[in-house]
C-alpha positions as CSV (number, residue, x, y, z in Angstrom):
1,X,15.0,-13.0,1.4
2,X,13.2,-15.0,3.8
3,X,13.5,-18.7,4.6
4,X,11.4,-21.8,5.0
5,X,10.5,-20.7,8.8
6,X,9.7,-17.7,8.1
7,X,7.6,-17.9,5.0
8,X,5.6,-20.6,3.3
9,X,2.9,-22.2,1.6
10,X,0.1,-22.6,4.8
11,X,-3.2,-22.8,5.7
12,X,-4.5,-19.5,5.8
13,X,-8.4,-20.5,6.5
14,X,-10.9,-23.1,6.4
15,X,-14.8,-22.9,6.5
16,X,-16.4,-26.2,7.2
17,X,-19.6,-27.4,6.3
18,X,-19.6,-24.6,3.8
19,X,-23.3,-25.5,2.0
20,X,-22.9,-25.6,-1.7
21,X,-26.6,-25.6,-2.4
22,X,-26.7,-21.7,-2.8
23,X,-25.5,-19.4,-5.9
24,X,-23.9,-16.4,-3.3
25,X,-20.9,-15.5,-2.6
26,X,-18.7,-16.3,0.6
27,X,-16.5,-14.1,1.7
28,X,-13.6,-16.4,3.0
29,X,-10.4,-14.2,4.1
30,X,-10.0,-10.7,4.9
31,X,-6.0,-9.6,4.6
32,X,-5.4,-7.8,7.5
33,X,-3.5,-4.3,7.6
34,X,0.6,-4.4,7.0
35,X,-0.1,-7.6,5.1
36,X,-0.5,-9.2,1.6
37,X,-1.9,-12.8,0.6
38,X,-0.7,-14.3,-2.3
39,X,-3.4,-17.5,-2.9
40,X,-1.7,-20.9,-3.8
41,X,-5.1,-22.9,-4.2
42,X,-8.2,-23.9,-2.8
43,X,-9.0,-27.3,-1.5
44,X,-12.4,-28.7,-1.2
45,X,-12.6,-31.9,1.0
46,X,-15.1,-33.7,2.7
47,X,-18.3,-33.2,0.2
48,X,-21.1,-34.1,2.4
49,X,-23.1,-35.4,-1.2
50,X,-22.5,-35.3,-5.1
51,X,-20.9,-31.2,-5.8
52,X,-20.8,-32.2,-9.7
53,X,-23.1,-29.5,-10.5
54,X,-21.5,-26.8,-8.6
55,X,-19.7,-23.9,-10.1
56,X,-17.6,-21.6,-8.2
57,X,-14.6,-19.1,-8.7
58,X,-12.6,-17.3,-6.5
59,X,-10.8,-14.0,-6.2
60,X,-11.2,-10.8,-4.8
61,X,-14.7,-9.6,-3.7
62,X,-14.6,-6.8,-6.7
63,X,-13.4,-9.2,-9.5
64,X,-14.4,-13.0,-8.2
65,X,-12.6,-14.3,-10.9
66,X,-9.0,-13.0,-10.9
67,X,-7.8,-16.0,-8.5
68,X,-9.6,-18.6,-10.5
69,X,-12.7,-18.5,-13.4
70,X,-15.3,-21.0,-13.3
71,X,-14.6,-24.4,-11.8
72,X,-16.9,-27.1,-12.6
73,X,-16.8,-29.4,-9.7
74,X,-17.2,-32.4,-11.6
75,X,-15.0,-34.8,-9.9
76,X,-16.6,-34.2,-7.0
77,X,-19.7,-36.2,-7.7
78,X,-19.7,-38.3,-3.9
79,X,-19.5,-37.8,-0.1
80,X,-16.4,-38.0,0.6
81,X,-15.1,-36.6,-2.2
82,X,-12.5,-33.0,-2.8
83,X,-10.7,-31.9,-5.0
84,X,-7.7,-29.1,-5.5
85,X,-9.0,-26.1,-7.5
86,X,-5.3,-23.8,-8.6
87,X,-4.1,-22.3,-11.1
88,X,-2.3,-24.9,-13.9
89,X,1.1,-24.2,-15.1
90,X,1.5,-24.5,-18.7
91,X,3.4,-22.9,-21.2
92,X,2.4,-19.3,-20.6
93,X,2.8,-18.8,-17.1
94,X,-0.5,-18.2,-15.1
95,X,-1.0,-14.7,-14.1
96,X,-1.1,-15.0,-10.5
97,X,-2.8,-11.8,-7.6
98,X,-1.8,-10.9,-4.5
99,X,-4.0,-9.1,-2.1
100,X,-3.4,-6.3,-0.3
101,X,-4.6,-4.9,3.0
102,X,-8.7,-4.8,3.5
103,X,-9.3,-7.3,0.6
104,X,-11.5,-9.6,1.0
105,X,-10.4,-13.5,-0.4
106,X,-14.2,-14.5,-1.6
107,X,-15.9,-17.9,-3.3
108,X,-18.0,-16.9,-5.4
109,X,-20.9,-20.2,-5.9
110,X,-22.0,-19.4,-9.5
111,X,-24.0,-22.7,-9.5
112,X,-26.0,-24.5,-6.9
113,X,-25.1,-28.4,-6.3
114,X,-29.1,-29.0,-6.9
115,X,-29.5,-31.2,-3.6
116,X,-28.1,-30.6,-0.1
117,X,-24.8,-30.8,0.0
118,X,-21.8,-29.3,2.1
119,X,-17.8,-29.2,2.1
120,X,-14.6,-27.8,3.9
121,X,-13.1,-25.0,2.1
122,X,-9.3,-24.6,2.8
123,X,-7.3,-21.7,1.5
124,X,-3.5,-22.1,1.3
125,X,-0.9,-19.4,0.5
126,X,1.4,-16.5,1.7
127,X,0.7,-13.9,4.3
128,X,3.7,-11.4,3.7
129,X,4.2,-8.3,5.3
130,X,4.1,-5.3,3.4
């Protein structure tokens, strides 16, 4: 079993100025070979202008859901403004993927914010290796 110095919840990438305006997708992490990512969350910081009308998921580029289904980004509704998107614990555990080798870690922007507006995107989780 590993310890705290040799694994732990990190930053494993962040995109700045990532435009919210669009409805594609954004490819944000690539595992590289002899590894696996397990995804903790996703924070989005800094919103340049209101994200309240922005949709996005996030998951592997095949299934841009299995991380996380739609999240409204209501909260976000100023600049300034970010907010954690993760998976909730309740009382049925969350289902939670891991990522192998060559997948590609993706944000998928269902909906457009409507206006200008950009964010950091920060994914935190495990690399492992295999």
């Amino acid at each position: 079993m590993a310890d705290l110095k040799e694994i732990g919840i990190a930053l494993i990438v962040r995109d700045d100025d990532v435009d919210f305006n669009l409805d594609t997708d954004l490819s944000l992490y690539t595992v590289p070979t002899g590894k696996v990512f397990t995804p903790f969350g996703v924070l989005i910081s800094q919103a340049s202008a209101d994200l309240a009308n922005s949709v996005v998921s996030f998951g592997q580029s095949g299934a841009k859901t299995d991380f996380l289904g739609n999240q409204t980004l209501s909260g976000v509704d100023a600049a300034g403004d970010g907010c954690w998107c993760l998976p909730v614990p309740n009382a049925t555990p969350v289902g939670i993927v891991t990522y192998t080798a060559g997948e590609i870690f993706t944000m998928q922007r269902v909906t457009a914010a409507g206006g200008a507006a950009t964010a950091n995107v920060s994914v935190f989780g495990f690399v492992e290796d295999v």
